[in-house]
N, C-alpha and C positions, 0 to 999 in steps of 0.2 A: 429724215427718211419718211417717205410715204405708206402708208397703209392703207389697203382696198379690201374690203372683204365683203360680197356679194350674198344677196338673198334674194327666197321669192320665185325660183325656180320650182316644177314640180311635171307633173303629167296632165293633159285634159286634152279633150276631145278636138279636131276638126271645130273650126269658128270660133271656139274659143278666145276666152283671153287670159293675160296672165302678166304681170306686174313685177317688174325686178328691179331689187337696188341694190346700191354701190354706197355704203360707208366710209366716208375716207376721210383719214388725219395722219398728219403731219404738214411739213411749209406749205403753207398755201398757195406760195408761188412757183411750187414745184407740180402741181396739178390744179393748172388753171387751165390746163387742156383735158379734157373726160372724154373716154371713149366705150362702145362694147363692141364688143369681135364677140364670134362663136366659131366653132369648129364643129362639123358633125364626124361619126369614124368614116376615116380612110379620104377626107377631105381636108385640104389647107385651110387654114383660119382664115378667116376675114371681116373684112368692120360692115362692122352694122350701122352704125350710129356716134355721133362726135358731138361734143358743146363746147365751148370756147367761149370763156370769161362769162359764161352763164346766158349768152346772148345768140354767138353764131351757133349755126347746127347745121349739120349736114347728115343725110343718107343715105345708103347704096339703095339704088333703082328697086330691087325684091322686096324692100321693105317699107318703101315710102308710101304715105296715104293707110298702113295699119299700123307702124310704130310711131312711137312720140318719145324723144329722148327728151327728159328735162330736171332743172336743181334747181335746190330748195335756196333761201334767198344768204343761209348763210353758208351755202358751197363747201358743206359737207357729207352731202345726200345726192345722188346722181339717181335717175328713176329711169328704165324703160318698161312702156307701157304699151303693151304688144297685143294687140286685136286680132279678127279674121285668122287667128293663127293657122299654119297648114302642114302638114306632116314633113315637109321640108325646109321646116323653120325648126324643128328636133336637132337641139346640139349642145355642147356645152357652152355656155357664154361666160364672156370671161368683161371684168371692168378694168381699164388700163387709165394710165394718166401721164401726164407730162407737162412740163411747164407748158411749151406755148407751142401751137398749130395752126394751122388753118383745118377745120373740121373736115372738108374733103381730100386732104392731104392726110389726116389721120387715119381716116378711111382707108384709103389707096393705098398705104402703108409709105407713102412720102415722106411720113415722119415716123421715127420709132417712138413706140412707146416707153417710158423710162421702168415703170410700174406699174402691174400688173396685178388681180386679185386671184385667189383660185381656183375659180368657176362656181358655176351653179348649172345644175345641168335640166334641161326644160327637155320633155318629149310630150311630142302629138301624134296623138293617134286619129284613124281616118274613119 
């Protein structure tokens, strides 16, 4: 069984940054696919960010050029490190996992995710 459990969430301003990880253990071949989705209220979830066997990555278009998804080398640590942040980037983010994806398949929700952590919730303000 998998375990994700997120931190590093909080509140800051417009431009801001803000730094969140993804703790994860169990098989390690049951999440060698890493993802973050957020949800804001009254909004569907969606991916933010995917790494694949610690190498591929992908991101949805909103976020590219100020997040950076990346892990640590012994792929129990998932980081997003989120810049320029902007009041429309306020939501809960959640770290998901899965054996195996293609990172913009993960995204796109082509592939589901198997596991799932409980969020961490990031708001900006303007």
């Amino acid at each position: 069984q998998v375990q994700l459990v997120e931190s590093g969430g909080g509140s800051v301003q417009a431009g801001g940054s803000l730094r969140l990880s993804c703790a994860a253990s169990g098989h390690i071949y049951s999440r060698k696919c890493m993802g973050w989705f957020r949800q804001a209220p009254g909004k569907e979830r969606e991916g933010v960010a995917a790494i694949y066997d610690g190498t591929n990555i992908a991101y949805t278009d909103s976020v590219k050029g100020r997040f950076t998804i990346s892990q640590d080398s012994s792929e129990t640590t998932v980081y997003l490190q989120m810049n320029s942040l902007k009041p429309e980037d306020s939501a809960v983010y959640y770290c998901a996992a899965r054996s195996w994806c293609t990172p913009e398949g993960a995204i796109t929700g082509t592939y589901t995710m198997n596991y799932w952590g409980k969020g961490t919730l990031v708001t900006i303000s303007s």
